[in-house]
C-alpha positions in Angstrom: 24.6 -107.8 8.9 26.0 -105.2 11.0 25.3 -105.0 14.8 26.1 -102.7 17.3 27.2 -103.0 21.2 27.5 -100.2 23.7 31.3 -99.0 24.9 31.8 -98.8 29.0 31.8 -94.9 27.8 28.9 -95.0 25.8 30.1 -95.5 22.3 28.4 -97.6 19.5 31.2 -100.6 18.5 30.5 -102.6 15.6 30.6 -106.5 15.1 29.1 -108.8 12.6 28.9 -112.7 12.7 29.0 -115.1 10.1 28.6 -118.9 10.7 28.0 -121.4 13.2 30.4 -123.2 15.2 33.1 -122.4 17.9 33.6 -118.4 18.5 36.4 -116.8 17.2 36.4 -113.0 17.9 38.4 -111.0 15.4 40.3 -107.9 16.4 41.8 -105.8 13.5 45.1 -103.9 13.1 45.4 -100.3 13.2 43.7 -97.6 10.7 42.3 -101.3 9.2 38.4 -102.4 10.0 37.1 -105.5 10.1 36.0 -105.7 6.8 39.9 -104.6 5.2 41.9 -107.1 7.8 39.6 -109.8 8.0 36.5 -110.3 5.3 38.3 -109.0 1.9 41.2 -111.5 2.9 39.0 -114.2 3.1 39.5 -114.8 6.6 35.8 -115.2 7.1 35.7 -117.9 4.6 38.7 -119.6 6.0 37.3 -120.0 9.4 33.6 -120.8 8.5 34.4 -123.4 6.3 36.9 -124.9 9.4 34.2 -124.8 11.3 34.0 -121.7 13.4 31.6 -118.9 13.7 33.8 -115.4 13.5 32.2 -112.2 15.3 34.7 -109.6 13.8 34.4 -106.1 15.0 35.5 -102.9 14.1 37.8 -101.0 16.9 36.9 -97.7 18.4 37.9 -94.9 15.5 37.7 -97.4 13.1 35.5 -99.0 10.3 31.7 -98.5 11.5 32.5 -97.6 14.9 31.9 -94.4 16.5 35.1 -92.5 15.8 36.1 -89.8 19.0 39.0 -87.1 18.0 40.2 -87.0 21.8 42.9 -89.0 22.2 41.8 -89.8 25.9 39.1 -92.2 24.6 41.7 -94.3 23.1 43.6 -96.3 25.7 44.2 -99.9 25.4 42.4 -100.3 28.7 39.2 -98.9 27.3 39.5 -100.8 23.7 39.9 -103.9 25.1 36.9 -103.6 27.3 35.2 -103.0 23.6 35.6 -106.5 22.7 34.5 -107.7 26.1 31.5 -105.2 25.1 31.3 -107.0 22.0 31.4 -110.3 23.5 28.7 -109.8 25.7 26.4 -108.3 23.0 27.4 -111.3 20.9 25.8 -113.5 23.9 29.6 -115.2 24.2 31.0 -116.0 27.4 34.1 -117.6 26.0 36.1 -117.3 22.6 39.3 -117.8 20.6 40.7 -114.5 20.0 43.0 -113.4 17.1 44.1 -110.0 17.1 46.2 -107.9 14.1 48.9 -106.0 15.4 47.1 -103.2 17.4 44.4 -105.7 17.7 47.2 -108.6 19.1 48.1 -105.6 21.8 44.5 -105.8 22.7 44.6 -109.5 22.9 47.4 -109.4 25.3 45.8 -106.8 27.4 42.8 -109.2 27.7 45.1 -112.7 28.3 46.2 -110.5 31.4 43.7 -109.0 32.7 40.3 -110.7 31.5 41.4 -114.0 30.7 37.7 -115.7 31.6 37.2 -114.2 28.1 40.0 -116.5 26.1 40.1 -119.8 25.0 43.5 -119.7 22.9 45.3 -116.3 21.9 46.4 -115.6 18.4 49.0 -112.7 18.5 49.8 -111.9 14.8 51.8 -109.0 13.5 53.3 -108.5 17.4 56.6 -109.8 18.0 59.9 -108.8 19.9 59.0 -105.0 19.0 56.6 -105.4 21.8 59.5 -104.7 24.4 60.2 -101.6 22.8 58.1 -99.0 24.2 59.2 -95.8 21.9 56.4 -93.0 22.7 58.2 -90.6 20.3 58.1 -92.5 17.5 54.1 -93.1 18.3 53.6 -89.2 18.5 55.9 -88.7 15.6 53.5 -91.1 13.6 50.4 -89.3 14.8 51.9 -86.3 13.8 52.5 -87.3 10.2 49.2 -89.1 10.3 47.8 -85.2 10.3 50.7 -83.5 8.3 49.7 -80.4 6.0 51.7 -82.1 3.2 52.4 -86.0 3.1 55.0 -85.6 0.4 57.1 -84.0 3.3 57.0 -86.7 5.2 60.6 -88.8 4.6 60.2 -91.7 8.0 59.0 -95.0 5.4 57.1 -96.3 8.2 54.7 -92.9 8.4 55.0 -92.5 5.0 53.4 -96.1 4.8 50.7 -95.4 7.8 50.0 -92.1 6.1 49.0 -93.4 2.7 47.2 -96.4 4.5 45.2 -93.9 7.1 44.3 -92.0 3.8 42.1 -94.4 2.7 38.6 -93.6 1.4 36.2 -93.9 4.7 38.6 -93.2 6.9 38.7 -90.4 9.3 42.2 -90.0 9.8 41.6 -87.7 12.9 40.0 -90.3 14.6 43.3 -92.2 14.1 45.7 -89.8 15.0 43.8 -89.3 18.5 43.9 -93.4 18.2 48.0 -92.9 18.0 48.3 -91.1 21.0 45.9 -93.5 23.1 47.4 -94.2 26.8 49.3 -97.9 26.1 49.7 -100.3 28.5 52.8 -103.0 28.4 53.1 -105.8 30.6 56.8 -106.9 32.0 58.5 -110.0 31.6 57.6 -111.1 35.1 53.6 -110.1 34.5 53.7 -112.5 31.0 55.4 -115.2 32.4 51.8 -115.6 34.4 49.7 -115.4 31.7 47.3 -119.1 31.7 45.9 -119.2 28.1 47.7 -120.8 25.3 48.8 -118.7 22.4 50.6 -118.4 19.1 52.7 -115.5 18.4 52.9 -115.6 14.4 54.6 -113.0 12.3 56.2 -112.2 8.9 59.8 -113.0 8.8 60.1 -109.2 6.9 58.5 -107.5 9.2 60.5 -104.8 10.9 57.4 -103.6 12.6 56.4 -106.4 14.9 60.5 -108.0 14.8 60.0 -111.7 15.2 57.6 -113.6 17.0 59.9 -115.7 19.2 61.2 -113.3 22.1 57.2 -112.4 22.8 56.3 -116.6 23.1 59.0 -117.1 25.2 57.9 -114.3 27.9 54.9 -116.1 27.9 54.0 -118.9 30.2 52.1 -121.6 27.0 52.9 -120.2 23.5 54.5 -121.0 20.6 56.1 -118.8 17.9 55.5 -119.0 13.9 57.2 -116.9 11.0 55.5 -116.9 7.7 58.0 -116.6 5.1 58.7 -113.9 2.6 55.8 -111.4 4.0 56.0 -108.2 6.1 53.5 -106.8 8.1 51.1 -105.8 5.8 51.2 -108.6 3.9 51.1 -111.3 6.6 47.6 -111.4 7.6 46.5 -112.9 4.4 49.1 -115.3 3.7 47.8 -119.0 3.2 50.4 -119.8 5.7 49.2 -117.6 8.5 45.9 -118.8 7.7 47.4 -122.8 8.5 49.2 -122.1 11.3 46.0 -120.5 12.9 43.8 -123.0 11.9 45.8 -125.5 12.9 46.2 -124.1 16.4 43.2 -123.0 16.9 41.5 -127.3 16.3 44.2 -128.3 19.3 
């Protein structure tokens, strides 16, 4: 069943939570909801039956959310205070966290800066691209997100987010304002600090992310995992991700 919990700003954020056990919140990747990233690849399933209650929500813009067009309401700052939001709603003081690409960003934001809120950290689908802080390319992709005509669009990597954001129940303004969000990224120095363990886990074909091992390294108690043969769409499903995490999560 679908719940709701109120944003610092005011905006309804939605969460569900299925089975009993240790929390595990779930953050989803971008233009995905919780149901794409996390229920229809059985992720639900693989953690209840491990032994662990999931509370997966669906980011601001996204899924059953509310879904502002104004790119200011889209900062990580503000989207990670959504899942402390969701946290609170979901009467949790503490959790494992796993977060999807845009959704690992949010998980780092929060291993630096709310940390009370972490037991262990997965960071999946965020690797070594994280040092690469190219604001162009973001715009750029925002840009095609919205294009008049997507068979214009030539960049594979919009041309991929495009047809993805396109989905039916989507609002693919919503996402575009997402796009542009104010980021925050955290320096080598600022990561070594960080006092939660985590696993940094990504496709070994995924240009996106780049590979999970110069992210664990910057940061003071993690280890890194590649999952062979996927990229960084099909990662997240991947019976090996699932082990890894699993695995690392029963430590």
């Amino acid at each position: 069943m679908v719940s709701f919990a109120e944003s610092s700003d005011g905006l309804r954020i939605a969460y569900e939570i299925v089975g009993q056990g240790a929390p595990v919140l779930l953050v989803h990747g971008f233009a995905s909801s919780r149901v794409q990233n996390w229920r229809a690849t059985a992720w639900y399933r693989t953690l209840t039956e491990a032994g662990f209650q999931t509370i997966a929500m669906d980011c601001r813009g996204h899924g059953d959310s509310d879904k502002p067009h104004d790119p200011a309401f889209y900062s990580y700052d503000l989207m990670s205070k959504d899942v402390l939001a969701v946290a609170a709603a979901a009467g949790v003081r503490d959790a494992h966290l796993i977060g999807y690409s845009m959704g690992g960003h949010l998980g780092i934001q929060l291993l630096m800066e709310d940390p009370q809120l972490i037991r262990r950290l997965v960071i999946a689908g965020v690797g070594a691209n994280y040092f690469r802080h190219d604001l162009a390319a973001r715009f750029a992709l925002a840009d095609a997100l919205l294009a008049p005509d997507p068979a214009q669009i030539t960049d594979p990597v919009q041309k991929s987010f495009r047809a993805f954001a396109s989905q039916p129940g989507k609002d693919i303004v919503a996402l575009a304002a997402c796009m542009r969000g104010e980021r925050r990224f955290f320096s080598l120095v600022e990561l070594a600090r960080s006092a939660r363990p985590a696993l940094v886990i990504c496709g070994d074909n995924d240009d996106i992310s780049g590979p999970p091992g110069p992210l664990a390294a910057a940061l003071h108690d993690a280890t890194a995992t590649t999952v062979p043969h996927r990229d960084h769409m099909s990662a997240v499903g991947d019976k090996a991700t699932k082990a890894a995490v699993i695995e690392f999560l029963k430590r």
